[in-house]
C-alpha positions in Angstrom: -127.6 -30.1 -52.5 -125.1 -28.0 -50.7 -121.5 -28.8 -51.8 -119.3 -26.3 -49.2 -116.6 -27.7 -48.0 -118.1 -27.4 -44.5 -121.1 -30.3 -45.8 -118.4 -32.5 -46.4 -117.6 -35.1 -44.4 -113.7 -34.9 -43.2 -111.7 -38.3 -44.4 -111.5 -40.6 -41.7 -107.7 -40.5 -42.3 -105.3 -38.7 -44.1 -105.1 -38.8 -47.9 -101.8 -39.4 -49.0 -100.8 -37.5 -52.8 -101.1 -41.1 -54.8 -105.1 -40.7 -53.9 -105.5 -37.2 -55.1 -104.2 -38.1 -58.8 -105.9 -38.6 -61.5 -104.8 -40.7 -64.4 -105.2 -39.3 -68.4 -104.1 -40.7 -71.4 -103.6 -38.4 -73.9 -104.2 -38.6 -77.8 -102.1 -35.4 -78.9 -102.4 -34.3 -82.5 -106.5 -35.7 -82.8 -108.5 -34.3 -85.0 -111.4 -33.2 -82.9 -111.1 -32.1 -79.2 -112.6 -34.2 -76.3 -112.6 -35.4 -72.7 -114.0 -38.5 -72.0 -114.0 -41.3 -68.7 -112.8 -44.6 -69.5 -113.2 -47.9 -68.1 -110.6 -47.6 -65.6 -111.4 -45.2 -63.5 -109.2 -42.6 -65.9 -109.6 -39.9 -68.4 -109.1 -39.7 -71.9 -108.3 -36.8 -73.4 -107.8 -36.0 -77.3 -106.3 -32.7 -78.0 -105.3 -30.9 -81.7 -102.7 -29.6 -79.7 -99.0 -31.4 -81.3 -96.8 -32.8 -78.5 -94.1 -29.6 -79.3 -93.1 -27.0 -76.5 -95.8 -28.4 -73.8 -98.9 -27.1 -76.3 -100.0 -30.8 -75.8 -99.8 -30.4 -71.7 -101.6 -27.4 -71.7 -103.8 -28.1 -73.7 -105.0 -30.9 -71.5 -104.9 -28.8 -68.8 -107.1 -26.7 -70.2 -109.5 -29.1 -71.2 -110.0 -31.2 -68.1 -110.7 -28.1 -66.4 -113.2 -27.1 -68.8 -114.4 -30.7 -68.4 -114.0 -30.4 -64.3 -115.7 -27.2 -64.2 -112.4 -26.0 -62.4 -110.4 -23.2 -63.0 -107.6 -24.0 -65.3 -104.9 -22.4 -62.3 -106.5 -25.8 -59.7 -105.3 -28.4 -62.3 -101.5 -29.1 -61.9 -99.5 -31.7 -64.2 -97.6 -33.9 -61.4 -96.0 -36.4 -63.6 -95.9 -37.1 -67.0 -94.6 -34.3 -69.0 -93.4 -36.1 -71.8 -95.6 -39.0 -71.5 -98.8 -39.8 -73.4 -99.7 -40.8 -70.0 -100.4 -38.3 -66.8 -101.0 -37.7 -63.6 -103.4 -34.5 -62.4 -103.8 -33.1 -59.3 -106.9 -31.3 -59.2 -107.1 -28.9 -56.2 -109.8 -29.4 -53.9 -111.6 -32.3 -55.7 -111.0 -36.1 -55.5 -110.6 -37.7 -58.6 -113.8 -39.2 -58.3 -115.1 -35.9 -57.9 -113.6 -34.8 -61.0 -114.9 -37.9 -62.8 -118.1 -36.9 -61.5 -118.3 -33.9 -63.2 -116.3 -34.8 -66.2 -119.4 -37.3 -66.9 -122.0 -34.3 -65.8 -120.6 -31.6 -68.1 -120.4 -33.9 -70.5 -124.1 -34.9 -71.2 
C-alpha cells in the first residue's frame, strides 16, 4: 500500500493544533523501558530515565519515536514539561497514525 503524502486524502477542513496532539502519560524512573497504547486513545510510556534536567522528556521523546517509527527531530514536547502527563506533536502523522504504528512496531 502506498503511503505518500500525495495517496492521502486532503482533510475536508483544516486541522486545528488540539487534533494533531497526542496524549502520554509518563511513568519516569520504571524499571524496564516501554511504549504502550492505552484505553483512551493515549500512550503510555515508562522510562528508566529520572524526572531530573529533562532526561525523563527526552527520553520519551526518544522512545515514541522509536515506537512511531519517526525520527526523533519530528516528535516535539508541546506541553507538559514538568508534568507526568504530555502533549506530542508528531510532524506529519495524526495521532492515530502514530497509534497505528506504535501498535505495529510493537507486535
Amino acid at each position: 500500500m502506498c503511503t505518500s503524502a500525495c495517496s492521502r486524502t486532503p482533510p475536508s477542513a483544516p486541522e486545528s493544533r488540539s487534533e494533531r496532539l497526542l496524549r502520554v502519560h509518563v511513568r519516569p524512573g520504571a524499571r524496564a523501558e516501554c511504549v504502550s497504547v492505552t484505553d483512551d486513545g493515549g500512550l503510555l510510556v515508562a522510562t528508566r530515565a529520572r524526572a531530573v534536567d529533562g532526561r525523563a522528556n527526552e527520553a520519551v521523546r526518544r522512545l515514541v519515536a522509536q515506537a512511531a517509527g519517526v525520527p526523533l527531530r519530528e516528535v516535539l514536547l508541546v506541553h507538559g514539561e514538568r508534568s507526568r502527563t504530555k502533549l506530542l506533536q508528531i510532524a506529519n502523522l495524526t495521532p492515530q497514525e502514530a497509534l497505528a504504528n506504535v501498535e505495529r512496531n510493537s507486535r
